[in-house]
N, C-alpha and C positions, 0 to 999 in steps of 0.2 A: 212954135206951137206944136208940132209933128210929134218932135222931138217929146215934151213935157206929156203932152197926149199919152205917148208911146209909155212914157216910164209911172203915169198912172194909173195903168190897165196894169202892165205887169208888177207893181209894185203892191197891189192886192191881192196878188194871185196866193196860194198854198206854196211852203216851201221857199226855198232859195231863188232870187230872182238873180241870175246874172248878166251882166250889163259887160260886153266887151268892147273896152276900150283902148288897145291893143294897136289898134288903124288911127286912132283920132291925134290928127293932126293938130289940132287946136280947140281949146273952147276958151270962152269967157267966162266971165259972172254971172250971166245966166247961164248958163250950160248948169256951171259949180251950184246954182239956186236950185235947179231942177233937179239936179241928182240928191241934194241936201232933202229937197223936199217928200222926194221918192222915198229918202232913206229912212227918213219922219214920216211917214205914211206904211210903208212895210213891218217898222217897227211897232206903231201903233195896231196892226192884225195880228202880231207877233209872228212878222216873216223876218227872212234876209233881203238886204240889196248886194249882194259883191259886184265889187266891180275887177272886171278878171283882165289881169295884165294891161294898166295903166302904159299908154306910150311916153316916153320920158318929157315932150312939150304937155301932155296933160298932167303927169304925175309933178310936174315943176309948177303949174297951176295951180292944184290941190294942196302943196306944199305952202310956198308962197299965200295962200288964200288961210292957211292955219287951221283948214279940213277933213288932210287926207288922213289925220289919226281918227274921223268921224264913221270909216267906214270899214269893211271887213272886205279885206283886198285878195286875190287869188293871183298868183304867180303862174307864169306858162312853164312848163316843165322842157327842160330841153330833151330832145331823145325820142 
């Protein structure tokens, strides 16, 4: 609930909201609903949601789930 809480507030904000998922170990189906829904909710204000440097167990969810072309992703730069 924290979580969905969290990605409501910022996913109305002005602007690009970036969401770092970079640490996240795992999520489910809801996690994948919650960011879906974020991304349908920023979209309808006409913001962004990126989600900046996916970790390879969530970026394999997103994949797997037929999602991750759903969103506008940001890569970590090395350097």
């Amino acid at each position: 609930e924290r979580f969905a809480g969290e990605l409501a507030v910022l996913a109305g904000a002005d602007g690009p909201t970036v969401v770092d998922l970079s640490a996240v170990g795992f999520i489910d189906s809801s996690g994948v609903r919650e960011l879906l829904l974020a991304n349908r909710r920023a979209a309808e204000v006409g913001a962004t949601l990126v989600l900046r440097a996916p970790s390879p167990a969530c970026r394999r969810v997103l994949e797997i789930s037929g999602v991750l072309g759903e969103f506008t992703l940001e890569e970590m730069s090395e350097g």
